[in-house]
N, CA, C, O and CB atoms as a CASP TS submission, in Angstrom:
PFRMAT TS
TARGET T0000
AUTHOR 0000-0000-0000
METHOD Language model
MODEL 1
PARENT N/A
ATOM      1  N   UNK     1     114.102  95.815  94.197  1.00  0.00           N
ATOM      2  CA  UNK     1     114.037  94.385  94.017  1.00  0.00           C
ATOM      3  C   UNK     1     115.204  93.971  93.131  1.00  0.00           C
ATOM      4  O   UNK     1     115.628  94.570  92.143  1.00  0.00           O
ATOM      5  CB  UNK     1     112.674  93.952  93.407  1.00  0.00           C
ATOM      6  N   UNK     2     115.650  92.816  93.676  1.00  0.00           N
ATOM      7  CA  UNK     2     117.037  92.294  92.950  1.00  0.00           C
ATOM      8  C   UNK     2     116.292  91.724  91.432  1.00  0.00           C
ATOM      9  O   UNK     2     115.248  91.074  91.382  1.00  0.00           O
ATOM     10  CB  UNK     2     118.008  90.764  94.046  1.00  0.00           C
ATOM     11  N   UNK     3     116.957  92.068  90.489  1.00  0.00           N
ATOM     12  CA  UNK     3     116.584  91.272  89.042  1.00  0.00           C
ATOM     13  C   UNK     3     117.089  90.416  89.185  1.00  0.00           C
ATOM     14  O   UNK     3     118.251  90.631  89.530  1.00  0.00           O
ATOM     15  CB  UNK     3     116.887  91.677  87.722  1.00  0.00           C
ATOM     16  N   UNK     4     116.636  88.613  89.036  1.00  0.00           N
ATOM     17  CA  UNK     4     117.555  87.710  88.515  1.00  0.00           C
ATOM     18  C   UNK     4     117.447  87.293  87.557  1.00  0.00           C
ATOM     19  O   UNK     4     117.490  86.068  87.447  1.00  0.00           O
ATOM     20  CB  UNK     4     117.758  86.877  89.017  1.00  0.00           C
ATOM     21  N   UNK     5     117.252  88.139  86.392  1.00  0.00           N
ATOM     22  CA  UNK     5     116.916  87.503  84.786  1.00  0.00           C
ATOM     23  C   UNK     5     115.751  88.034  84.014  1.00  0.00           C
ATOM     24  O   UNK     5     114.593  88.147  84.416  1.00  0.00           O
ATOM     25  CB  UNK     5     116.572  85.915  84.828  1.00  0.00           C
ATOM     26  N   UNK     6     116.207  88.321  82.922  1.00  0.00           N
ATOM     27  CA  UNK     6     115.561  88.993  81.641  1.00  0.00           C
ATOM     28  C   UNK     6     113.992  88.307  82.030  1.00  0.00           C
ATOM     29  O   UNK     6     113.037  89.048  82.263  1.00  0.00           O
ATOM     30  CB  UNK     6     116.402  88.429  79.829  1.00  0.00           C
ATOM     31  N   UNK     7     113.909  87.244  82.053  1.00  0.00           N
ATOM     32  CA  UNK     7     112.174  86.812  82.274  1.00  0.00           C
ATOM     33  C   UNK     7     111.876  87.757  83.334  1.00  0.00           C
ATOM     34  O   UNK     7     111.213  88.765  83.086  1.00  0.00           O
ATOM     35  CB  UNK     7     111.739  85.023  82.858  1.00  0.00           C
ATOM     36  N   UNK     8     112.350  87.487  84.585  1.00  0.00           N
ATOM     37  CA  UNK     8     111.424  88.483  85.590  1.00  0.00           C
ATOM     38  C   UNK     8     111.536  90.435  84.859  1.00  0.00           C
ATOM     39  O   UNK     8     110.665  91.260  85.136  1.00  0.00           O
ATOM     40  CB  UNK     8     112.406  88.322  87.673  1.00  0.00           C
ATOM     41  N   UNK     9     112.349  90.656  84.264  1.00  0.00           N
ATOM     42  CA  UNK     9     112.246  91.476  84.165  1.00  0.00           C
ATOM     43  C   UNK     9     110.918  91.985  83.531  1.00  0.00           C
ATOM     44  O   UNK     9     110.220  92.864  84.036  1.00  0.00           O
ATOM     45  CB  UNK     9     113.179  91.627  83.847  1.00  0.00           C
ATOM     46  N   UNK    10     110.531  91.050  81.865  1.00  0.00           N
ATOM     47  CA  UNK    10     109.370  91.269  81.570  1.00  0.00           C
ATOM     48  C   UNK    10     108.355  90.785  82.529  1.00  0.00           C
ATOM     49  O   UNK    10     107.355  91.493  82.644  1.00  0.00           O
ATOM     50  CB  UNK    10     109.221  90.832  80.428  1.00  0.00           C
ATOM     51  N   UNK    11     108.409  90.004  83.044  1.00  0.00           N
ATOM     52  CA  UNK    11     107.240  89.680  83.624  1.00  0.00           C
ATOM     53  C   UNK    11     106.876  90.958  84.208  1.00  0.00           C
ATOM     54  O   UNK    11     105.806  91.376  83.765  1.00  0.00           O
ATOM     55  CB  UNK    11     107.314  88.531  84.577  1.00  0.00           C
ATOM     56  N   UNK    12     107.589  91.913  85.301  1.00  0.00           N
ATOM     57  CA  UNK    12     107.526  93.109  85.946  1.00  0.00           C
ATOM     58  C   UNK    12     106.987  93.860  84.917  1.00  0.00           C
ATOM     59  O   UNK    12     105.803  94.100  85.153  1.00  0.00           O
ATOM     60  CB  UNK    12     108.782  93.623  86.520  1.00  0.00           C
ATOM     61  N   UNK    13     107.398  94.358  83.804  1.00  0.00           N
ATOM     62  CA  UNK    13     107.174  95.076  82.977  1.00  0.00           C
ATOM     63  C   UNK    13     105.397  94.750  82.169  1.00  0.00           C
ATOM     64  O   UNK    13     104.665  95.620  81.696  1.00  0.00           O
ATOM     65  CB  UNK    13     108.503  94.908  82.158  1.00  0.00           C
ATOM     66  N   UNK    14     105.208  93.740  82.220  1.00  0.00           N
ATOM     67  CA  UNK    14     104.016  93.391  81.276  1.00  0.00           C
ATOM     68  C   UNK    14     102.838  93.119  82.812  1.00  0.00           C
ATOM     69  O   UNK    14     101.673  93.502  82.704  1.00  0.00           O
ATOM     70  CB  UNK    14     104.438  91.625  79.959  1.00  0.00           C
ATOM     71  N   UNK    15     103.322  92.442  84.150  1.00  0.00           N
ATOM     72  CA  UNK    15     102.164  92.333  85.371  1.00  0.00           C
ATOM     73  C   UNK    15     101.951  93.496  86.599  1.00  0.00           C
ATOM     74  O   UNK    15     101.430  93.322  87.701  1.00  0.00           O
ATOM     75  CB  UNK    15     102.526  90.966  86.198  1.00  0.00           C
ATOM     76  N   UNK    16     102.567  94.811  85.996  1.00  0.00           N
ATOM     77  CA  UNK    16     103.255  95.554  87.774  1.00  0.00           C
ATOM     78  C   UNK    16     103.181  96.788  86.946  1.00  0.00           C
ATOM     79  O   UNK    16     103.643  96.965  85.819  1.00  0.00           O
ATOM     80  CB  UNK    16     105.322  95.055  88.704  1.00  0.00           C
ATOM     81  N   UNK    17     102.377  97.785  87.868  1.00  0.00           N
ATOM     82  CA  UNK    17     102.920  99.349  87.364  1.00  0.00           C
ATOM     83  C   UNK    17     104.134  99.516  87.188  1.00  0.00           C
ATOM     84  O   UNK    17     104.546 100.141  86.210  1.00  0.00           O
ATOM     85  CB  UNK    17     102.683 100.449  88.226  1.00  0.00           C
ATOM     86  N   UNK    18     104.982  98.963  88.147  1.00  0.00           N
ATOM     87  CA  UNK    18     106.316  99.651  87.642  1.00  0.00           C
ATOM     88  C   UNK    18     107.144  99.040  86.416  1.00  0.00           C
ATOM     89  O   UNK    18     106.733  98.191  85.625  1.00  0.00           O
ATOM     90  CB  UNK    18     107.298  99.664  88.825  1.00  0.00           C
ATOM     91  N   UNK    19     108.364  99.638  86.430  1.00  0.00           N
ATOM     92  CA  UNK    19     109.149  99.179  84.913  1.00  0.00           C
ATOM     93  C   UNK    19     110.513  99.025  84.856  1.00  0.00           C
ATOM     94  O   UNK    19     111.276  99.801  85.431  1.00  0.00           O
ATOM     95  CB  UNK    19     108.978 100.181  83.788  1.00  0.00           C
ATOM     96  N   UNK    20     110.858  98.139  84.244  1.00  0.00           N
ATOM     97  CA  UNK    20     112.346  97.982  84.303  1.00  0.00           C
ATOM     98  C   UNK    20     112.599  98.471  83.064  1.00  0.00           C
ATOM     99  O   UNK    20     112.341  97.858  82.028  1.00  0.00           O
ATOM    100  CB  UNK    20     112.957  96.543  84.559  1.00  0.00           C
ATOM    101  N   UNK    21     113.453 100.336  83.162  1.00  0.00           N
ATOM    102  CA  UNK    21     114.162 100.287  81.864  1.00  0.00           C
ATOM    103  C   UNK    21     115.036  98.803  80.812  1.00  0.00           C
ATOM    104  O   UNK    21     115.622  97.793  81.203  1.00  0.00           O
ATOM    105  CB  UNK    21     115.185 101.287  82.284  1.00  0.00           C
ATOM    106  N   UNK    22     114.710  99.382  79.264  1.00  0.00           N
ATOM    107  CA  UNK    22     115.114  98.124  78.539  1.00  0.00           C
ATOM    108  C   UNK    22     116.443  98.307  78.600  1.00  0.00           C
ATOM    109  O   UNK    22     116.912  97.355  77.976  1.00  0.00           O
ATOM    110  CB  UNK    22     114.592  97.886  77.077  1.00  0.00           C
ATOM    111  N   UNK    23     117.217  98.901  78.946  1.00  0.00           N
ATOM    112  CA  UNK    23     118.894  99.082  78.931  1.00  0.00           C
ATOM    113  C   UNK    23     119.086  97.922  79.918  1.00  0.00           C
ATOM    114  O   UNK    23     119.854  97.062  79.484  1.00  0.00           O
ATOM    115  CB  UNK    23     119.648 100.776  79.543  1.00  0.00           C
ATOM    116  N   UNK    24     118.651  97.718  80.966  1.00  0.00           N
ATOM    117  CA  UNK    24     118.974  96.839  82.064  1.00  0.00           C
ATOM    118  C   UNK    24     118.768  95.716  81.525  1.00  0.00           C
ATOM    119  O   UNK    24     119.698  94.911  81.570  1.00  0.00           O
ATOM    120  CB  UNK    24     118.273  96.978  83.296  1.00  0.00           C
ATOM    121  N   UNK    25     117.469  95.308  80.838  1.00  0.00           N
ATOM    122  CA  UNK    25     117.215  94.463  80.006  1.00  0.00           C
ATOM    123  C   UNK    25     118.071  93.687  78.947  1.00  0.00           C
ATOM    124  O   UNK    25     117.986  92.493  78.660  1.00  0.00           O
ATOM    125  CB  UNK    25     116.463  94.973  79.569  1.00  0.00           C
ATOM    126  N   UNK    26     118.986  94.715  78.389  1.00  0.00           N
ATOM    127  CA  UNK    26     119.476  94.342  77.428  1.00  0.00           C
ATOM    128  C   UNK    26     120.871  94.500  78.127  1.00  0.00           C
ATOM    129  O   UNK    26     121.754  94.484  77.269  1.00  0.00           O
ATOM    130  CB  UNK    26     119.062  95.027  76.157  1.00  0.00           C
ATOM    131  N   UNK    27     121.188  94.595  78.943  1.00  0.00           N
ATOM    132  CA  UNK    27     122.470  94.445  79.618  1.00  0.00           C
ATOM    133  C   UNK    27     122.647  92.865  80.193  1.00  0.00           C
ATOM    134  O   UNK    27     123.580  92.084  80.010  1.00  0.00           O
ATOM    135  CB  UNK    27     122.531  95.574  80.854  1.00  0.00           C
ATOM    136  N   UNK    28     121.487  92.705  80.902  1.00  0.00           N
ATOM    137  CA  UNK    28     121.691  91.162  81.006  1.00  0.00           C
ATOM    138  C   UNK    28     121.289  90.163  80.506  1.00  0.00           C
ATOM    139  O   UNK    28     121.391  89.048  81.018  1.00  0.00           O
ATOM    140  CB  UNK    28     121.515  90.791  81.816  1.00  0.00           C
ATOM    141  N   UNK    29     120.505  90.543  78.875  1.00  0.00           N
ATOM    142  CA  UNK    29     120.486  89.601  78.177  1.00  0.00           C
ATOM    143  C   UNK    29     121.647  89.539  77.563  1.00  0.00           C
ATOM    144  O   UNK    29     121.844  88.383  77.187  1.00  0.00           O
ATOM    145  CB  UNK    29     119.535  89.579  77.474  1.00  0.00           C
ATOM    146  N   UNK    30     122.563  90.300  77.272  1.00  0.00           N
ATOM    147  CA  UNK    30     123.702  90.074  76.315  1.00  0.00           C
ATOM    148  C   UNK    30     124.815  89.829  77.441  1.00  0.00           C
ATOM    149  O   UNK    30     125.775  89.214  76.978  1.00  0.00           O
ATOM    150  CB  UNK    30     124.032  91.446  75.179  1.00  0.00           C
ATOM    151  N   UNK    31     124.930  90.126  78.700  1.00  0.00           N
ATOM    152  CA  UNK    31     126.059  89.862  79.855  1.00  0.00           C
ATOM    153  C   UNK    31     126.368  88.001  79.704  1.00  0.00           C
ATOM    154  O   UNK    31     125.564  87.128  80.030  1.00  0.00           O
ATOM    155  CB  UNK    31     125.256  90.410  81.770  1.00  0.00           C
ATOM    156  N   UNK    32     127.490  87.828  79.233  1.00  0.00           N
ATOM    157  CA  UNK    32     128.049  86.290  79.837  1.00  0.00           C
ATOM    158  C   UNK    32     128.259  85.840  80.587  1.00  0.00           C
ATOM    159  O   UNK    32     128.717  84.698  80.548  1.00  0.00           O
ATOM    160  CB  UNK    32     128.766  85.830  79.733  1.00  0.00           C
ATOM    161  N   UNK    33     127.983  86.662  81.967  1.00  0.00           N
ATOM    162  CA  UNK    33     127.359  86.110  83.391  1.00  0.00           C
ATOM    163  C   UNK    33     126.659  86.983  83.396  1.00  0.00           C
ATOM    164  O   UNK    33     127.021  88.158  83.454  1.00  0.00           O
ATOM    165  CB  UNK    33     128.109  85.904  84.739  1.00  0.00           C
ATOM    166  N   UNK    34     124.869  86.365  83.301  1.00  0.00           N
ATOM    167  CA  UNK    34     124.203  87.121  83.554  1.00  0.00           C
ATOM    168  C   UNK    34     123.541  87.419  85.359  1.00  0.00           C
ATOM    169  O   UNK    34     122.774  88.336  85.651  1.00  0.00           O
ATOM    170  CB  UNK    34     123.432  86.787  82.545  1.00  0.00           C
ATOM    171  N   UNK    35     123.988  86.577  86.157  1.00  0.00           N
ATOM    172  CA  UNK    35     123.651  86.910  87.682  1.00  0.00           C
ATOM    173  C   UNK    35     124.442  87.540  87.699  1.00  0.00           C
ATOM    174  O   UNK    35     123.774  88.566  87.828  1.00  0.00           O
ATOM    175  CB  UNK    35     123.588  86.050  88.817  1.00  0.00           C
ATOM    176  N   UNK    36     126.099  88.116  87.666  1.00  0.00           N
ATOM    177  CA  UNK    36     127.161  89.166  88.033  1.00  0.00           C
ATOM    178  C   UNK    36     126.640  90.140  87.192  1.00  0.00           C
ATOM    179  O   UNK    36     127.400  91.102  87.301  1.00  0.00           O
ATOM    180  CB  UNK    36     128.769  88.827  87.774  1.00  0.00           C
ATOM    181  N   UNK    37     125.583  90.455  86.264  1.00  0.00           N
ATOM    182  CA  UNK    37     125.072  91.545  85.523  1.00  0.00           C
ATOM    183  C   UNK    37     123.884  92.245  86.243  1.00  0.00           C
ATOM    184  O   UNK    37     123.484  93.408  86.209  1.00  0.00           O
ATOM    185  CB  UNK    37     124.664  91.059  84.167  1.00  0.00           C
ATOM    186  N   UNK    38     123.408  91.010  86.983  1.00  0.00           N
ATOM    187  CA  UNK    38     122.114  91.364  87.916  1.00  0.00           C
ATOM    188  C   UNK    38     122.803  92.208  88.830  1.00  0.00           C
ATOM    189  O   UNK    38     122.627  93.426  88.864  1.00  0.00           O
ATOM    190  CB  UNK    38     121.276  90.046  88.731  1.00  0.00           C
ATOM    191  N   UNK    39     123.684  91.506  89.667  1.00  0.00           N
ATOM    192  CA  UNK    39     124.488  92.007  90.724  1.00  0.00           C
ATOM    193  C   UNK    39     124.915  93.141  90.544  1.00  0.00           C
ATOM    194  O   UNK    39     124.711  93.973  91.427  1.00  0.00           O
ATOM    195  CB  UNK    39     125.463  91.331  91.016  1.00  0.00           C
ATOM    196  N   UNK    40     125.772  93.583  89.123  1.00  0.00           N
ATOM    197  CA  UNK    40     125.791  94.819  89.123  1.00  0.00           C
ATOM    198  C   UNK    40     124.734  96.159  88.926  1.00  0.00           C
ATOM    199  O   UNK    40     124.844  97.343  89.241  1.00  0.00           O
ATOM    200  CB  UNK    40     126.515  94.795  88.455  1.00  0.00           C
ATOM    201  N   UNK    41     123.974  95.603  88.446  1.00  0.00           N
ATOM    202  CA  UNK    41     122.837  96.675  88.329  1.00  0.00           C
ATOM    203  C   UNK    41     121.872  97.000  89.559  1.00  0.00           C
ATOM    204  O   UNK    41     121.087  97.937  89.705  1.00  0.00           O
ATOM    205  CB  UNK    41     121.922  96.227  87.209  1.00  0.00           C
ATOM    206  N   UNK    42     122.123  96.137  90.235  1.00  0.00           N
ATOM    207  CA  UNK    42     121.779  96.272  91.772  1.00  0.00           C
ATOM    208  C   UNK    42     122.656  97.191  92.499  1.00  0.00           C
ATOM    209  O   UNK    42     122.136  98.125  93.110  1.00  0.00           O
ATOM    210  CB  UNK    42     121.875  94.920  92.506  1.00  0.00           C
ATOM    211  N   UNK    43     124.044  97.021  92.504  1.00  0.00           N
ATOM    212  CA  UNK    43     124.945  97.630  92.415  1.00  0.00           C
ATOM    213  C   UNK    43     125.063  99.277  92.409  1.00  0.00           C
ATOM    214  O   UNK    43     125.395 100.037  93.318  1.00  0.00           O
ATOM    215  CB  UNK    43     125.311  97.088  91.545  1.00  0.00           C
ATOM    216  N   UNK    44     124.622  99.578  90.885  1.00  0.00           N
ATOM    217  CA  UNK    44     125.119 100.764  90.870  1.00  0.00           C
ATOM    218  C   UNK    44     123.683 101.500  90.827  1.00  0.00           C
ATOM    219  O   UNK    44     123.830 102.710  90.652  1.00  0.00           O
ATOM    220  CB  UNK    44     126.201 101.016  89.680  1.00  0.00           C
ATOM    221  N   UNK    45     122.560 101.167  90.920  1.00  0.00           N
ATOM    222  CA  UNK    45     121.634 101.649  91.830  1.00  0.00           C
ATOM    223  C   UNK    45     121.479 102.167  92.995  1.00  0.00           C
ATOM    224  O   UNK    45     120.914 103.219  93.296  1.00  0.00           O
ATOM    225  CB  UNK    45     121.140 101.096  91.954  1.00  0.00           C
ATOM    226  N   UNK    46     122.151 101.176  93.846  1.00  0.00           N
ATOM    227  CA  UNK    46     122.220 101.703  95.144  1.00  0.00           C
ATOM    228  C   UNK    46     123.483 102.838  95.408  1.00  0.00           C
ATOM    229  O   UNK    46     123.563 103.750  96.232  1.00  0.00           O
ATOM    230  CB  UNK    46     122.354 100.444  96.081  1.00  0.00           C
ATOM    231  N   UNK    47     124.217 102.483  94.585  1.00  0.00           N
ATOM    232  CA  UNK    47     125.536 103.603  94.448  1.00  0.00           C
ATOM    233  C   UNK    47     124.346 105.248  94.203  1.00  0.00           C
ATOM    234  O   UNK    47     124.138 106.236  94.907  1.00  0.00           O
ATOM    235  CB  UNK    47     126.956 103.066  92.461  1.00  0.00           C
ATOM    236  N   UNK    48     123.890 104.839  92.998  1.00  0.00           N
ATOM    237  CA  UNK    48     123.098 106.117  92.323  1.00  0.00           C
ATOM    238  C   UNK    48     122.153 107.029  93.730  1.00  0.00           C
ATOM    239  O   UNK    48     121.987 108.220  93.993  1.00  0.00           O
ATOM    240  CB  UNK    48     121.751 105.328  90.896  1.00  0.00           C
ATOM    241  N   UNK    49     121.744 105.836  94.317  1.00  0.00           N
ATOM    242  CA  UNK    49     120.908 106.457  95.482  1.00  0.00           C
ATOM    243  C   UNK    49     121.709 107.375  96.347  1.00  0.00           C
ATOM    244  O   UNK    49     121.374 108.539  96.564  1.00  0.00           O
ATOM    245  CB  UNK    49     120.310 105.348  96.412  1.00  0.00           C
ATOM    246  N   UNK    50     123.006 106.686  96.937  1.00  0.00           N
ATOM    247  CA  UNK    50     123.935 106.923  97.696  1.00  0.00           C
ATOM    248  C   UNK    50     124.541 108.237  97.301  1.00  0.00           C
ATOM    249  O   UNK    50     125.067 108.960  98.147  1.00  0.00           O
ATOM    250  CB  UNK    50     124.772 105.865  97.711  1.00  0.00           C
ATOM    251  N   UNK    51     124.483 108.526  96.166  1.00  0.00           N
ATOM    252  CA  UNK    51     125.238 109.413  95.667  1.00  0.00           C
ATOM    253  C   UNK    51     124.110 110.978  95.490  1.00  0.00           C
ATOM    254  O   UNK    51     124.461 112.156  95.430  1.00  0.00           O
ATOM    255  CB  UNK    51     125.912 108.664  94.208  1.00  0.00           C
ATOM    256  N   UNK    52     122.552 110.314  95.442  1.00  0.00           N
ATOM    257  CA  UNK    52     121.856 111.374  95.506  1.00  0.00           C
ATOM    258  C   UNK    52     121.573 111.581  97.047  1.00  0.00           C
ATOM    259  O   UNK    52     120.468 111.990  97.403  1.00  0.00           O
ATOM    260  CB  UNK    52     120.669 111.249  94.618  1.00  0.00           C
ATOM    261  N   UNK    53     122.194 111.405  97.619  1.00  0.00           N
ATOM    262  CA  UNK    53     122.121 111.785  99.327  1.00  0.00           C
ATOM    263  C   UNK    53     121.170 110.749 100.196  1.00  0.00           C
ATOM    264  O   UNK    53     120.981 110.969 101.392  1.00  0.00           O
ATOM    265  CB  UNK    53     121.369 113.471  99.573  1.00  0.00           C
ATOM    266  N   UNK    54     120.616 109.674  99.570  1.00  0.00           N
ATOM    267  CA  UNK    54     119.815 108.862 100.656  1.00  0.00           C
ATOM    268  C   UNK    54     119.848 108.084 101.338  1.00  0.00           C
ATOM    269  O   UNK    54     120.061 107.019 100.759  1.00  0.00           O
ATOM    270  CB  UNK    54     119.172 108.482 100.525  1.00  0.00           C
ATOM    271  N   UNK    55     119.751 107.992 102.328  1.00  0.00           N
ATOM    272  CA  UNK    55     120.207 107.538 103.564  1.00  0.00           C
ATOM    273  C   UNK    55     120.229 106.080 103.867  1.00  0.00           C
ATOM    274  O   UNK    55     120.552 105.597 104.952  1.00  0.00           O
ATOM    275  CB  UNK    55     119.483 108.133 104.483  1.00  0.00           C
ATOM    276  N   UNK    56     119.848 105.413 102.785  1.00  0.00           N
ATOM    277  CA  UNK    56     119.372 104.175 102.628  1.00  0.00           C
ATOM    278  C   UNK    56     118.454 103.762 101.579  1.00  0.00           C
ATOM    279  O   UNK    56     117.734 104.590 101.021  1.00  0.00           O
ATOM    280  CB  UNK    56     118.880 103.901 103.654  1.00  0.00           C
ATOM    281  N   UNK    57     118.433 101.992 101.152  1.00  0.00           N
ATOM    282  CA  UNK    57     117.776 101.572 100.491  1.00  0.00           C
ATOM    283  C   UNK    57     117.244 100.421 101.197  1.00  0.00           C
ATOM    284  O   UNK    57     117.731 100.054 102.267  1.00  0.00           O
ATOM    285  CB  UNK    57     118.307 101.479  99.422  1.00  0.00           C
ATOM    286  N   UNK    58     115.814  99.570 100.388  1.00  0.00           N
ATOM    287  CA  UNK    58     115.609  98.791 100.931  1.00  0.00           C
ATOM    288  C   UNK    58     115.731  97.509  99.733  1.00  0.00           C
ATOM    289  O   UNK    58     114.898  97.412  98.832  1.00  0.00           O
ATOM    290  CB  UNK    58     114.476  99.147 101.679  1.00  0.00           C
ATOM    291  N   UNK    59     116.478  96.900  99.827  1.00  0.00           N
ATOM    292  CA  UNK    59     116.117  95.185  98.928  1.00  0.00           C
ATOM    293  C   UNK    59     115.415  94.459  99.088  1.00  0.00           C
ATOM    294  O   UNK    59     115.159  94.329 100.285  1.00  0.00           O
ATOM    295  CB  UNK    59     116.831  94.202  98.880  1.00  0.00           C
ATOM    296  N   UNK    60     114.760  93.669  98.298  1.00  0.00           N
ATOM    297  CA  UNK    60     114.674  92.692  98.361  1.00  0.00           C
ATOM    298  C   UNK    60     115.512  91.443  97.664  1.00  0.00           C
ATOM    299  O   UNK    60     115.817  91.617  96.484  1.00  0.00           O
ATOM    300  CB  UNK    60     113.729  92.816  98.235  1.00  0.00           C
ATOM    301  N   UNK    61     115.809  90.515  98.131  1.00  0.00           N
ATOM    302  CA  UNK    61     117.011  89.840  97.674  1.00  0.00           C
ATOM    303  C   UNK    61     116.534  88.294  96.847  1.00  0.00           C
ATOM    304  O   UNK    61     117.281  87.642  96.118  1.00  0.00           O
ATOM    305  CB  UNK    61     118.039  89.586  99.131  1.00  0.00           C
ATOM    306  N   UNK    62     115.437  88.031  97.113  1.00  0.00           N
ATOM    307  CA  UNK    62     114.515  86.942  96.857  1.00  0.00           C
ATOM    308  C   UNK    62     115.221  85.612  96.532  1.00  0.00           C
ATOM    309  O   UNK    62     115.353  85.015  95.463  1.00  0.00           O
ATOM    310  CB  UNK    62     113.600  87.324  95.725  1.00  0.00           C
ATOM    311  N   UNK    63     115.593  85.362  97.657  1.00  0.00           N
ATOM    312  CA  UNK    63     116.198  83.938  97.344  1.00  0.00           C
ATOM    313  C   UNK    63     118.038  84.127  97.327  1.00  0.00           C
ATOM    314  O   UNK    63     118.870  83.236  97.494  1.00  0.00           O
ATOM    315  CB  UNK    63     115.498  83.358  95.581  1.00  0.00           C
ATOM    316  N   UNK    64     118.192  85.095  97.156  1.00  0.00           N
ATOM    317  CA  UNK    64     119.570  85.916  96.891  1.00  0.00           C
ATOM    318  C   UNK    64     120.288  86.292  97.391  1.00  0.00           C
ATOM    319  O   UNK    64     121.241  86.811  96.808  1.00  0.00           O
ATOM    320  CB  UNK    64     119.668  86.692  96.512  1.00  0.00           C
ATOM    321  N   UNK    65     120.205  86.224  98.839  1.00  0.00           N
ATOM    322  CA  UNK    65     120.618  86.887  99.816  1.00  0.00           C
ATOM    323  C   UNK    65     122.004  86.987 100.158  1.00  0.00           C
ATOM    324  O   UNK    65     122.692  87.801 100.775  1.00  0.00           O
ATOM    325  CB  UNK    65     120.028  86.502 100.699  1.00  0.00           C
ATOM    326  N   UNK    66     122.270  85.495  99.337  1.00  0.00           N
ATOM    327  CA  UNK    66     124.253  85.541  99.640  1.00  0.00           C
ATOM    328  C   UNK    66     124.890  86.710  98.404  1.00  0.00           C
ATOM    329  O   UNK    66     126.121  86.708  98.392  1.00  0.00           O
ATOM    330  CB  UNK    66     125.274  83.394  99.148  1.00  0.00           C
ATOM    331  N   UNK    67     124.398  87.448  97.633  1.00  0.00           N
ATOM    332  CA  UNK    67     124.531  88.191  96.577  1.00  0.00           C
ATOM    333  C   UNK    67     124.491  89.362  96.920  1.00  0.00           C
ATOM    334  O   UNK    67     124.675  90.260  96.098  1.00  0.00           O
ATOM    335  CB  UNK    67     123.759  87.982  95.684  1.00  0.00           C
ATOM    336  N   UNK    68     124.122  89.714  98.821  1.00  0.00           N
ATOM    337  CA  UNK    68     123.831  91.219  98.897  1.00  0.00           C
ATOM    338  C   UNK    68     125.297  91.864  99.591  1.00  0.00           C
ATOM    339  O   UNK    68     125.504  93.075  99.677  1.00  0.00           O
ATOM    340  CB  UNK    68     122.294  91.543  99.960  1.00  0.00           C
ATOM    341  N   UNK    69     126.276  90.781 100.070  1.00  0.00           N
ATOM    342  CA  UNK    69     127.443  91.665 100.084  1.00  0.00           C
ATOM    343  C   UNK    69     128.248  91.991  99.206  1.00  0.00           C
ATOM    344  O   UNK    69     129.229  92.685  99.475  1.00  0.00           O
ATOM    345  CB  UNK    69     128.126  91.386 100.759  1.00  0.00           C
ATOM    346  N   UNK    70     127.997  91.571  98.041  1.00  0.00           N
ATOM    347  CA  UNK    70     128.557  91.916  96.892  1.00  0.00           C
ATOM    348  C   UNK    70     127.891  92.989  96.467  1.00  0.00           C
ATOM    349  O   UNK    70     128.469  94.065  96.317  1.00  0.00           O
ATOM    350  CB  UNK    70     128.602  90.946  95.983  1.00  0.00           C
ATOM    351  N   UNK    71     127.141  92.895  96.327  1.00  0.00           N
ATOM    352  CA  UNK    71     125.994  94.222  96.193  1.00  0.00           C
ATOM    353  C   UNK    71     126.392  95.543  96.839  1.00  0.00           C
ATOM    354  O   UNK    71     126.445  96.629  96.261  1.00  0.00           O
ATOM    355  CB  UNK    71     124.525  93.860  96.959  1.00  0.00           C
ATOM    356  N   UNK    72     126.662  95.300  98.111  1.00  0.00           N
ATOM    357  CA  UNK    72     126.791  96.240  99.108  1.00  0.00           C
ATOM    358  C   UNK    72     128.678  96.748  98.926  1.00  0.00           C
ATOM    359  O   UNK    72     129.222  97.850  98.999  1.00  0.00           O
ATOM    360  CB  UNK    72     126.239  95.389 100.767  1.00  0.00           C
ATOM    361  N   UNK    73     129.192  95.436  98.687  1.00  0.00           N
ATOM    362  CA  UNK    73     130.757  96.352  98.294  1.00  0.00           C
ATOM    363  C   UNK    73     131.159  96.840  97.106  1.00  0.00           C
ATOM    364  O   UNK    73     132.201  97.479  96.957  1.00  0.00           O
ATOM    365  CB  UNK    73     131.950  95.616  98.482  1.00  0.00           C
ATOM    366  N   UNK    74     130.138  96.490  95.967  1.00  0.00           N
ATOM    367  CA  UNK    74     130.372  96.956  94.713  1.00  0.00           C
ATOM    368  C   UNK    74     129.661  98.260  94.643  1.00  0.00           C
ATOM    369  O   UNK    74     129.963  99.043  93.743  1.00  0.00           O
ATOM    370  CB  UNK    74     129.955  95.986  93.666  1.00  0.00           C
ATOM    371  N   UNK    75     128.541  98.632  95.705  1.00  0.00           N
ATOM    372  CA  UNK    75     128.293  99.808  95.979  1.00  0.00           C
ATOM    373  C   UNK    75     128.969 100.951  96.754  1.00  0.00           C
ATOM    374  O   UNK    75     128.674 102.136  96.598  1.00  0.00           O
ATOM    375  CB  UNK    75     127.438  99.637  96.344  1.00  0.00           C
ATOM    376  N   UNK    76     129.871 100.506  97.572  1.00  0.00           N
ATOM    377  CA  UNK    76     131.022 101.075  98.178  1.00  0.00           C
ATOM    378  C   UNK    76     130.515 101.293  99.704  1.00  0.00           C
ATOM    379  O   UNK    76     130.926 102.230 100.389  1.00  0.00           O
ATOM    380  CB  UNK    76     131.521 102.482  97.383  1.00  0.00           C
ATOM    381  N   UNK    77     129.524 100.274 100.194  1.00  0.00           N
ATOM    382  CA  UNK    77     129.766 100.217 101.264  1.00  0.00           C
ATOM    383  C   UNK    77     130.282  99.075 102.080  1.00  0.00           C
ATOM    384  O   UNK    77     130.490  99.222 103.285  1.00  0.00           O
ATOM    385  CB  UNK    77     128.940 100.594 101.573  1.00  0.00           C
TER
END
């Protein structure tokens, strides 16, 4: 799931089993564009995947969708 901002992040963190490490957290609370901070951490996720051999990911882009070719070339595809 695409982060677009420190709120959703807690919200995830405090309503949802899963968790958004606080590094990410604190990357785009302190980023001076914080959507190009989202973008990148979307980014090098999917890089991280890519790089552990998987064949694919799935997004969700939520509203975001013009943000996923950036996504996708800052990931190197």
């Amino acid at each position: 799931m695409l982060l677009k901002s420190v709120g959703m992040a807690r919200y995830i963190n405090a309503n949802m089993e899963m968790k958004i490490p606080e590094v990410f957290i604190n990357r785009i609370q302190k980023a001076p564009d914080r959507v190009r901070e989202c973008v990148q951490i979307a980014a090098e996720l999917v890089s991280a995947f890519k790089e552990k051999g998987f064949r694919g990911v799935n997004l969700s882009t939520i509203g975001w969708e013009d943000k996923l070719p950036s996504i996708l070339a800052a990931a190197g595809f």
